[in-house]
Each structure stands twice: as structure tokens, then as C-alpha cells.
C-alpha positions as CSV (number, residue, x, y, z in Angstrom):
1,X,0.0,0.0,0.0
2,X,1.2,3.2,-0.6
3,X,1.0,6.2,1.5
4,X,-2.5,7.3,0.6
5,X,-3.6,3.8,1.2
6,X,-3.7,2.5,-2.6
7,X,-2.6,-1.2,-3.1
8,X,0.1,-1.5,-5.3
9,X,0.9,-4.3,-7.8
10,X,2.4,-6.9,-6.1
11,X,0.1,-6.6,-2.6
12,X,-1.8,-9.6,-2.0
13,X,-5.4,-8.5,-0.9
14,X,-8.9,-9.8,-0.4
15,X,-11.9,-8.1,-2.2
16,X,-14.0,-7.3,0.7
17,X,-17.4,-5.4,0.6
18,X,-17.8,-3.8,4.1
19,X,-20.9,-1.7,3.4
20,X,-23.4,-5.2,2.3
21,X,-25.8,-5.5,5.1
22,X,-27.0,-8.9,4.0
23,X,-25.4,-11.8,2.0
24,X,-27.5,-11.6,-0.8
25,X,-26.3,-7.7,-1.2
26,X,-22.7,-8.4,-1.5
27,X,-20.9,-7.7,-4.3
28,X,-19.7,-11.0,-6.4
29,X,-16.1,-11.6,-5.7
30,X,-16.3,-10.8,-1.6
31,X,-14.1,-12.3,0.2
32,X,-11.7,-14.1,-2.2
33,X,-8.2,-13.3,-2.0
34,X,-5.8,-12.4,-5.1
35,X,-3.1,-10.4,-5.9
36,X,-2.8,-6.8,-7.4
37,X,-0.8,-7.0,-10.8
38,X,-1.8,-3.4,-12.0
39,X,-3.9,-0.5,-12.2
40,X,-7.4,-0.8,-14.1
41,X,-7.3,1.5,-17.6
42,X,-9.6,3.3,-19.1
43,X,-8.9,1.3,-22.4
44,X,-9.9,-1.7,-20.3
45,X,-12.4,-4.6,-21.4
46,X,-14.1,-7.5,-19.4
47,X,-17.2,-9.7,-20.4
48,X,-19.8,-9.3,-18.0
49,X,-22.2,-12.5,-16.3
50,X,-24.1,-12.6,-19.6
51,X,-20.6,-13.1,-21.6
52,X,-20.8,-9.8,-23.5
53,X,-17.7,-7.3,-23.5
54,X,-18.0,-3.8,-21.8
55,X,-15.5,-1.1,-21.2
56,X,-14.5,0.4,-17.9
57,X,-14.5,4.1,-19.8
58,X,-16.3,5.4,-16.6
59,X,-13.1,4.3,-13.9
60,X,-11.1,7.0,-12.5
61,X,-7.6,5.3,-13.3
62,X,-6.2,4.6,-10.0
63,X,-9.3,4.2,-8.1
64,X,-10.0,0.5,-9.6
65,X,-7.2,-2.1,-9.9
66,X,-6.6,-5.4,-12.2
67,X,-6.9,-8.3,-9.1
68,X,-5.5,-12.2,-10.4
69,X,-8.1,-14.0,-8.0
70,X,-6.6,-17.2,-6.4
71,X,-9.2,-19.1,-9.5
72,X,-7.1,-17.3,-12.0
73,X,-9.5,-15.0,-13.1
74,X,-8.5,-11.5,-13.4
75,X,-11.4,-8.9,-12.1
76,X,-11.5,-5.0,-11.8
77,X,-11.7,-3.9,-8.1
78,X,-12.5,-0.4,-7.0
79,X,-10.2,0.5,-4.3
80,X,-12.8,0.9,-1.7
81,X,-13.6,-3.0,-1.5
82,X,-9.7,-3.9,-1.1
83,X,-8.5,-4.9,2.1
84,X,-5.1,-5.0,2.4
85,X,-3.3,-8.7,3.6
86,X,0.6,-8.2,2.7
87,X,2.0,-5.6,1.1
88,X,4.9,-5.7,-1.7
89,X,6.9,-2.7,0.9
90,X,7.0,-5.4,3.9
């Protein structure tokens, strides 16, 4: 993490929604673990539950970062649902 509290690629985190009130409101990927390997562009693309591409045009670049999931999946994560585990600075 650096200073301002932003992962940084190489910190391993877990995706953790800490506003959800219920299960069933919790956003998809809570609680798995992965590992920051860069910050989310713009340019961006990802296929979305129904398999169909979208962009991530709306993102403030450095506010949502590129997580590689423990399944190998890479996902976008805005930095408000990252909870830090080990950072790359330890």
C-alpha cells in the first residue's frame, strides 16, 4: 500500500465489501483473495455474467485495480472493497 492507502501491484489482498448488510447484497467476488498485478485503464475490457464485452471508460484510473483471483480469473476492483493482507513494501 502506498502512502495514501492505494494497493500496489504486487500486494496480496482480499476483495472485501464492508458496506453489504445482507449476503445476498454483497458484491460477487467478496471475500476471495488475489493479488494486485496493475492499475485498471480506461482502455480496459471485461465480459460481463451474460458473456458480453464492456469497457470500464467510466473508472477514475487509480481508483479501480486489475486483481488475479486465487481461481485465475483477473477482475477490476475499485479500491474501496480492497482490504489490504501483505503488502509488496513489507
Amino acid at each position: 500500500m502506498d502512502t495514501l492507502g492505494r494497493p500496489e501491484t504486487g500486494d496480496v489482498i482480499q476483495v472485501w465489501d464492508w458496506m453489504s448488510e445482507t449476503l445476498v447484497d454483497r458484491i460477487k467476488d467478496h471475500g476471495e483473495h488475489g493479488l494486485i498485478v496493475g492499475i485498471s485503464k480506461k482502455s480496459d475490457t471485461f465480459l460481463n455474467e451474460k458473456g458480453e464485452p464492456c469497457d470500464l471508460s467510466h473508472i477514475v484510473e487509480g481508483d479501480v485495480f486489475k486483481v488475479l483471483l486465487n481461481r485465475d480469473e483477473i477482475v477490476h476492483v475499485h479500491r474501496q472493497w480492497i482490504r489490504p493482507i501483505s503488502s509488496n513494501k513489507s
